[in-house]
N, C-alpha and C positions, 0 to 999 in steps of 0.2 A: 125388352132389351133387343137392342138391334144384333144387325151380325157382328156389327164391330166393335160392340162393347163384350159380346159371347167372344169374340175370339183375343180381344184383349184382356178379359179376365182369366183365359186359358193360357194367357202367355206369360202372365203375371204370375199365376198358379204353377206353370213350370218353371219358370225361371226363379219364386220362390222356392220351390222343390231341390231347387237344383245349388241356389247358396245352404238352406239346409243340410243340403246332401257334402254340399262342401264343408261348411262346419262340422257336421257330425266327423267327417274322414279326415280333416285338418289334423286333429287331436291324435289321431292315429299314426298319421303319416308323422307329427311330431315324436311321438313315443317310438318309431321306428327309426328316426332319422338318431333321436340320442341311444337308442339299442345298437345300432351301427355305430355311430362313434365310440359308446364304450369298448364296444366287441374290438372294431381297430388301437384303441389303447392299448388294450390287453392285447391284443399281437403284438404291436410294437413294443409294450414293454418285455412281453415275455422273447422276443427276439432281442430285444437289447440286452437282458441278464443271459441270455442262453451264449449271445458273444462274449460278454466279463467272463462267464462261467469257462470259454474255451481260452480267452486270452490269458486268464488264473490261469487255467492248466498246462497251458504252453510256457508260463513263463515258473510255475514249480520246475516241471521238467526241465529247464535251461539253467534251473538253480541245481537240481538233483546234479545234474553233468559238472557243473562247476563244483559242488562240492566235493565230490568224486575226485575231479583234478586237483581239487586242492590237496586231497587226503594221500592221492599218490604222489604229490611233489613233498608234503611234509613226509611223508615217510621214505624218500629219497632221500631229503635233507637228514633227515635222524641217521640214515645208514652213515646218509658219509661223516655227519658228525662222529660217528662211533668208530667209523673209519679214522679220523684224524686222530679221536684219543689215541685209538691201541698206535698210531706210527708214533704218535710223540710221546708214549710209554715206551713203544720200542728204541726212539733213538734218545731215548734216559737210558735205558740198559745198554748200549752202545756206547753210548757218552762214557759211560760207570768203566766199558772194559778196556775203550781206549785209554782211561785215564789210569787206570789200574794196568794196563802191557807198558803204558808210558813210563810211570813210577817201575814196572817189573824191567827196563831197557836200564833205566838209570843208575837202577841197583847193580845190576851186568854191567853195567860201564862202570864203576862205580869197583866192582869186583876186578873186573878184566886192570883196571889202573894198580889197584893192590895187585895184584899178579905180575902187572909187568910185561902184558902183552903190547904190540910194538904200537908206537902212537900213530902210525899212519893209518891201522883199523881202528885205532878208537878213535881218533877223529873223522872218520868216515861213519863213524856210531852216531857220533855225538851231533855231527851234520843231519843225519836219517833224523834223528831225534829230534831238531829243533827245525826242521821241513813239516815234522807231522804235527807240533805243536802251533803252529804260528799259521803258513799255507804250505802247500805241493810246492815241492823242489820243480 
């Protein structure tokens, strides 16, 4: 063998060596290329749920606040509802004593005429009287 078939079966030899050497590490280098991409999934997704997870809980809490509001406006509304009964109970019992002083004036006037008291007070009676029943004099 000459030199230059010695030094091209060395080059042949290495450069065989050397696609081997690529193929053997190929395989690897693939098995780390998909170990890194799952690895980046699983970040991304686990940062994706760990945002839902915070955006959830931001938006509980803006619900807790609103129910809250709400709870204090319904039980505002209750008060004053309970407020308006007792005034329109009270102005039934009001109604009741005007109506009942009204009948109790009429009876006095009604007296004071059998008596004989002069007509110029009883017709200032009986004017008071039909002021408070209809509108203010």
């Amino acid at each position: 063998m000459t030199t230059l078939e010695i030094i091209l079966t060395a080059l042949v030899g290495i450069l065989t060596s050397g696609v081997i050497y690529q193929a053997a590490t190929f395989k690897q280098r693939v098995k780390q290329a998909v170990i890194n991409t799952e690895k980046s999934n699983l970040e991304l997704a686990a940062n994706s749920v760990t945002t839902v997870v915070t955006s959830v809980n931001s938006l509980m809490e803006q619900n807790k606040d609103l129910v809250e509001q709400l709870d204090v406006k319904n039980r505002r509304i209750r008060a004053m509802e309970e407020e308006r009964e007792n005034l329109v109970k009270r102005i039934g019992l009001l109604e009741k004593r005007v109506n009942r002083m009204s009948k109790l004036n009429k009876d006095v006037i009604i007296l004071l005429e059998k008596i004989g008291v002069d007509t110029d007070i009883l017709d200032k009676l009986k004017n008071e009287d039909k002021c408070s029943e209809e509108e203010p004099c």
